[in-house]
C-alpha positions in Angstrom: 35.4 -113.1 -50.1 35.8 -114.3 -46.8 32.7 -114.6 -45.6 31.5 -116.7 -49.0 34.6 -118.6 -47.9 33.6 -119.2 -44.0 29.7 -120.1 -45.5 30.9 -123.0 -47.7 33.2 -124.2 -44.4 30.0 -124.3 -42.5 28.3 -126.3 -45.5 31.6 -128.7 -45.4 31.2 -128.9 -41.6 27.5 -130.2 -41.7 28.3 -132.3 -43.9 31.7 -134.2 -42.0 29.4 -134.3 -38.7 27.0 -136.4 -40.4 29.6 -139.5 -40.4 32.1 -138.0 -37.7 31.5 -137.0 -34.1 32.2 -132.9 -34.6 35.2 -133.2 -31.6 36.9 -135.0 -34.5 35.7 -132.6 -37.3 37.4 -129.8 -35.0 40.7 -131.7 -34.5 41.1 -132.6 -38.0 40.2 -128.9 -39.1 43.4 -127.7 -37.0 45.5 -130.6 -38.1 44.7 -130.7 -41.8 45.2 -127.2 -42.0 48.8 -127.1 -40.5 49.5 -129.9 -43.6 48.0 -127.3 -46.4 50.4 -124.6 -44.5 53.9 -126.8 -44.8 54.1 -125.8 -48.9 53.8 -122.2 -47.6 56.0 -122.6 -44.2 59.0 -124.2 -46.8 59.0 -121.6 -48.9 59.1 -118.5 -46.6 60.7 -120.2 -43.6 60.7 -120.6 -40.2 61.4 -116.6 -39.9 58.5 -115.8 -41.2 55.8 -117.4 -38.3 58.3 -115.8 -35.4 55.7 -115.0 -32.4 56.6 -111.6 -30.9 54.1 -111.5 -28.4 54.0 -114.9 -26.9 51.5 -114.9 -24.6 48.8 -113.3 -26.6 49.5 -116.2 -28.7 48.7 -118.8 -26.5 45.9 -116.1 -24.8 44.6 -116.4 -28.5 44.8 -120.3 -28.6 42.2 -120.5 -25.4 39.7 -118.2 -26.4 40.0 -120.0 -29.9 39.6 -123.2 -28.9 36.3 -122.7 -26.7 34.9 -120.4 -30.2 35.7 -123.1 -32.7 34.5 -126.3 -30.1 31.0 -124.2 -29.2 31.3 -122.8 -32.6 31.3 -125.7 -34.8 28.8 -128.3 -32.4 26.0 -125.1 -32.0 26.2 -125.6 -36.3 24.6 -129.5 -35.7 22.3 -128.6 -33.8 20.1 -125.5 -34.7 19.1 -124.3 -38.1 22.6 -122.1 -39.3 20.8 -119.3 -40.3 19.6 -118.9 -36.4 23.3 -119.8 -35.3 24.6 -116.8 -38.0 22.3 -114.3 -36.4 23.2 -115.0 -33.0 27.2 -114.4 -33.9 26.3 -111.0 -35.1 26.4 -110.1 -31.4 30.2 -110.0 -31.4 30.7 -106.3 -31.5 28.1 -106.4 -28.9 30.1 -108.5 -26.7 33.4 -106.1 -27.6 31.9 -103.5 -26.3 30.6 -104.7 -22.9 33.9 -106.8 -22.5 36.1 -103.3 -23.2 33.6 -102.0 -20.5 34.1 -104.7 -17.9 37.6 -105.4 -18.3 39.5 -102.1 -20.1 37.4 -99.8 -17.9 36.3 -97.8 -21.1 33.1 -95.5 -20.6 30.4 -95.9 -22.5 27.8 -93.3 -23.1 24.0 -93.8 -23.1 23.2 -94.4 -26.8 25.9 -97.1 -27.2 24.1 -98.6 -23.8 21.0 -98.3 -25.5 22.4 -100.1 -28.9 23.4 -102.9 -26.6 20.2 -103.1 -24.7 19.1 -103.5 -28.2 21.4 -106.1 -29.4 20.3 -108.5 -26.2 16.3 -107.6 -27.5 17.2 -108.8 -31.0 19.1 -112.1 -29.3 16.2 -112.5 -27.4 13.9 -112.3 -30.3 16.0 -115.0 -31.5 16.0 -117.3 -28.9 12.7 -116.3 -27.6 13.4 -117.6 -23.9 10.0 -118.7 -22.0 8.6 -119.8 -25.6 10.8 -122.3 -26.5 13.5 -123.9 -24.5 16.9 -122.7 -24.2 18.4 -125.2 -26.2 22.4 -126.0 -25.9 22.8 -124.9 -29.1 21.9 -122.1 -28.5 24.0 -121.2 -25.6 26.8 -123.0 -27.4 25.8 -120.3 -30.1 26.1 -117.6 -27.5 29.4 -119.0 -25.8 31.2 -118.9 -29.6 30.2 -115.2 -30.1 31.6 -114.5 -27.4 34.9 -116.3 -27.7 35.2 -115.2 -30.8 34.8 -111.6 -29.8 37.6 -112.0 -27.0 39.5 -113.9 -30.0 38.6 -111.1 -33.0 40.4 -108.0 -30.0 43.4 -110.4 -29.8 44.2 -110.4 -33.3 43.6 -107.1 -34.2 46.3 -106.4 -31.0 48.6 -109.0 -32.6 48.5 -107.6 -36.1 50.7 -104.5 -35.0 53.6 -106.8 -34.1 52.7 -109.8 -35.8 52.4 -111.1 -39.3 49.3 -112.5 -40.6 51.0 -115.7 -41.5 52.5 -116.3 -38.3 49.1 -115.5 -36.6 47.0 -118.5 -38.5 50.0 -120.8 -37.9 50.6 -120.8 -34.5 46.3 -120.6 -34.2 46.4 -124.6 -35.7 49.5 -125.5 -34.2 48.2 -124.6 -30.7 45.1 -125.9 -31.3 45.9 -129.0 -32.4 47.2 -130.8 -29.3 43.9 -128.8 -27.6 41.5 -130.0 -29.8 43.0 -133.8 -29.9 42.5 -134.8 -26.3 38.7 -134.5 -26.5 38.6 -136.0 -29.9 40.1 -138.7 -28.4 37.1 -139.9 -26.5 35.4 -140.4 -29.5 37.7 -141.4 -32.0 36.9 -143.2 -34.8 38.5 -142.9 -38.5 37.0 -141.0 -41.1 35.8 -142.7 -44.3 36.2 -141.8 -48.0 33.8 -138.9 -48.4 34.4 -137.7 -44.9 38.2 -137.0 -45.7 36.6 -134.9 -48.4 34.7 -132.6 -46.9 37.3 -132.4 -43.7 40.0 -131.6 -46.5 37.2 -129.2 -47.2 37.2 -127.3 -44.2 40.8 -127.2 -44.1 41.6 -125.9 -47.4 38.3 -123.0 -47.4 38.7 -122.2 -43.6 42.6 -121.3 -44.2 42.3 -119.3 -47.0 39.2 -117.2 -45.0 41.0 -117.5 -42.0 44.0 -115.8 -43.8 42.1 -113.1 -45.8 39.9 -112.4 -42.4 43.4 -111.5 -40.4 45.0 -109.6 -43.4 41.3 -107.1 -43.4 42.2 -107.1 -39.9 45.5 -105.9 -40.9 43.8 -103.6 -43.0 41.0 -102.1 -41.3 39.6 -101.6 -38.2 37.4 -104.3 -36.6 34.1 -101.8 -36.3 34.4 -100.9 -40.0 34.5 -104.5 -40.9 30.9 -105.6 -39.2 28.6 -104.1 -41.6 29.6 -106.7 -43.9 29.0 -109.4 -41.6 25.3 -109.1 -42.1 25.4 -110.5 -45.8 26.5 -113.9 -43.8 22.8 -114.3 -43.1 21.1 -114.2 -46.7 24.0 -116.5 -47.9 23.5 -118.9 -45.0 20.0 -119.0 -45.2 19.5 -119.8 -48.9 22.3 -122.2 -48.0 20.6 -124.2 -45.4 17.4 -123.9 -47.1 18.9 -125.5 -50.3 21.2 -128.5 -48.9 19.8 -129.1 -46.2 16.1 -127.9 -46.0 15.9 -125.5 -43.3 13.1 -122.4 -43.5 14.6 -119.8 -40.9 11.5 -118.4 -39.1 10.5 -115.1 -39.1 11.9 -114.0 -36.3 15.5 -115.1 -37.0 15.0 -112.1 -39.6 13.9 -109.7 -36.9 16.5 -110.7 -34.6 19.0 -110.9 -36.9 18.0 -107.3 -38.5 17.6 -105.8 -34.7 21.1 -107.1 -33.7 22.8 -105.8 -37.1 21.4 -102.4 -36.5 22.6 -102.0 -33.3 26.1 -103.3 -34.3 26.5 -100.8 -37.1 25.8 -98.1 -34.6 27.9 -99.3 -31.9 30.9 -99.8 -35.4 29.8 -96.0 -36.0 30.8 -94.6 -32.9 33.7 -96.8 -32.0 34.8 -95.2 -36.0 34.2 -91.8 -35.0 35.8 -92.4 -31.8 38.8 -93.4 -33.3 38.7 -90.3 -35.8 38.4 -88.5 -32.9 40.7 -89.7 -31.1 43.9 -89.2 -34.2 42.6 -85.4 -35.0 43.1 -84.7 -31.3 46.6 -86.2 -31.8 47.4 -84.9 -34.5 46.6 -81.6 -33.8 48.7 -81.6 -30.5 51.6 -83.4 -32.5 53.8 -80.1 -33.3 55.9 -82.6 -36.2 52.3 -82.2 -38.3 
């Protein structure tokens, strides 16, 4: 249900950008959004958004804002079924970062599921054939984020609650986002209010049922189900606003999705792993 909800968001996006620079469009997501949460804030109180882990918070808030700025521009200005494919790289960007930065080893075959994640990019953005647009790298900057963002909240979900975690997100964000949407400011007419409210109202609900999965499941098991994101926003684009995705969007797309569901397969069995070893040394079971 989420991802139906983050597609019509992206719809609603296009849509405010047409009439509003998209530095506004972000500030007024984050804004708008903290005015749908006040019904929801009164009746469970202030108790219920308490941040226990501070700085990941404001860690979160960061990597967030650079995702949703590079996020929501890359969406005006390459076709959204290329800028869907090229987010599928996320677990792709997990992986190396947990590399990098966590020190975690990584065997050859998930090294070879990366190498073929970056073919499948490439096949995308077909470097040397046509120009590296800044969408594109915009595109490749939100996956990213995003990816540092998605490890953040799965961390905060063990001491955090999912209503606290999408509060403090716009309430961060929104003195963030408002100093650059100052340098373009102007105010939003009738129909633009409408789709922003839009945004709002379908990206908080997603946002919310995204985190609580989280909650629910691991991050690997959930990535499979990313790949219907590229049918919907495909038939999407093509219907509202006329866009064919070439042929090898598909293939890139596909190539990156089957690398990510083998790298989700053996972070899964990992983790399966990892709890029979435990359990089996735990005397208690």
């Amino acid at each position: 249900m989420s991802i139906v909800l983050f597609s019509v968001m992206v719809i609603f996006i296009r849509k405010a950008e047409e009439n509003l620079h998209i530095l506004e469009v972000v500030f007024f997501r984050n804004l708008l959004a903290l005015i749908v949460m006040i019904p929801i804030l009164k009746s469970t109180g202030l108790a219920a958004i308490k941040m226990n882990n501070t700085k990941l918070f404001f860690m979160r808030g960061f990597f967030g804002a650079i995702g949703m700025l590079a996020g929501f521009t890359c969406l005006t200005l390459i076709p959204l079924a290329q800028a869907t494919a090229i987010s599928f790289s996320k677990p792709i960007f997990i992986t190396i970062g947990a590399t990098i930065f966590l020190g975690e080893i990584i065997k050859a075959r998930r090294i070879a599921a990366i190498i073929l994640g970056i073919i499948g990019m490439l096949i995308i953005v077909q470097p040397g054939v046509n120009s590296f647009s800044f969408g594109v790298m915009l595109a490749i900057i939100a996956a990213l984020a995003h990816s540092l963002n998605a490890l953040i909240v799965k961390k905060l979900t063990f001491t955090d609650s999912s209503q606290s975690i999408i509060t403090w997100m716009v309430i961060i964000l929104i003195p963030i986002t408002f100093i650059p949407a100052l340098t373009v400011w102007e105010w939003p007419g009738f129909e633009t209010w409408l789709y922003l409210w839009g945004i709002a109202i379908v990206g908080t609900l997603a946002h919310f049922l995204w985190t609580k999965s989280c909650s629910m499941a691991e991050i690997t098991s959930l990535q499979p189900i990313e790949f219907i994101k590229l049918p919907i926003m495909a038939l999407l684009g093509w219907i509202i606003f006329s866009e064919i995705p070439g042929t090898w969007t598909w293939i890139g797309g596909l190539i990156i999705f089957m690398s990510t569901i083998y790298i989700s397969h053996r972070e899964a069995a990992a983790t399966n792993s990892l709890k029979l070893n435990n359990q089996d040394r735990d005397p208690k079971l």
